[in-house]
N, C-alpha and C positions, 0 to 999 in steps of 0.2 A: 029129427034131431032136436033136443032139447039142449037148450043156453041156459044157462044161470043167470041170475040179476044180481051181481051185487052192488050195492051202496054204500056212501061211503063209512057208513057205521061197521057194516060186515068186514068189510076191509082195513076197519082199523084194528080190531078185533083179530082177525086173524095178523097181522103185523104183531099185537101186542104178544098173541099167543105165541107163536115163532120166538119173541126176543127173549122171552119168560124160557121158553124152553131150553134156546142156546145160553141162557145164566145159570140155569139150574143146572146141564149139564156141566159147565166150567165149573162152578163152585162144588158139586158132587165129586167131581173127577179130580180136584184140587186135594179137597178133605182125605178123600178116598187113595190117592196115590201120597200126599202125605203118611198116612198110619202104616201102608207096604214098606215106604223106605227106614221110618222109624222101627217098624219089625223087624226090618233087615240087617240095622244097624247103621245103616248108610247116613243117613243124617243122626247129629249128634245135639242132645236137648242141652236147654241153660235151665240150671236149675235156681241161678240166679232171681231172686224177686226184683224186681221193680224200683222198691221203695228203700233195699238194703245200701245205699251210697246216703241215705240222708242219715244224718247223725244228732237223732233226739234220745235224749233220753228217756227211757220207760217211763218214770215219775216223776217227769216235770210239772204236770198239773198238781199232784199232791204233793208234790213238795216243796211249792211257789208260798211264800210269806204272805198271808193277808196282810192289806195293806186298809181295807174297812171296818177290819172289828178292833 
């Protein structure tokens, strides 16, 4: 019968592999069942931007008065 040796490098190594592969599933499966229910209609997108609640104007910068020349 033949035993393995591992040390502690092998064993962290397989640790990291494992975590690596249970995130990459969750986040796959996330992305992944995401796009199905959007397909479906089931969730509903915002087409809302981000930045549409601030209230600047287009031309503020060109059409601020120099105040150096």
């Amino acid at each position: 019968m033949n035993f393995l040796y591992f040390d502690p490098a092998i064993g962290a190594m397989i640790v990291q592999a494992i975590v690596a592969a249970v995130a990459g599933v969750l986040l796959f499966s996330k992305n992944l069942l995401f796009k199905i229910k959007l397909f479906l209609g089931i969730v509903k997108t915002t087409d809302k931007d981000l930045f549409d609640d601030i209230d600047i104007e287009k031309s503020d910068i060109e059409n601020k008065k120099s105040s150096d020349s």
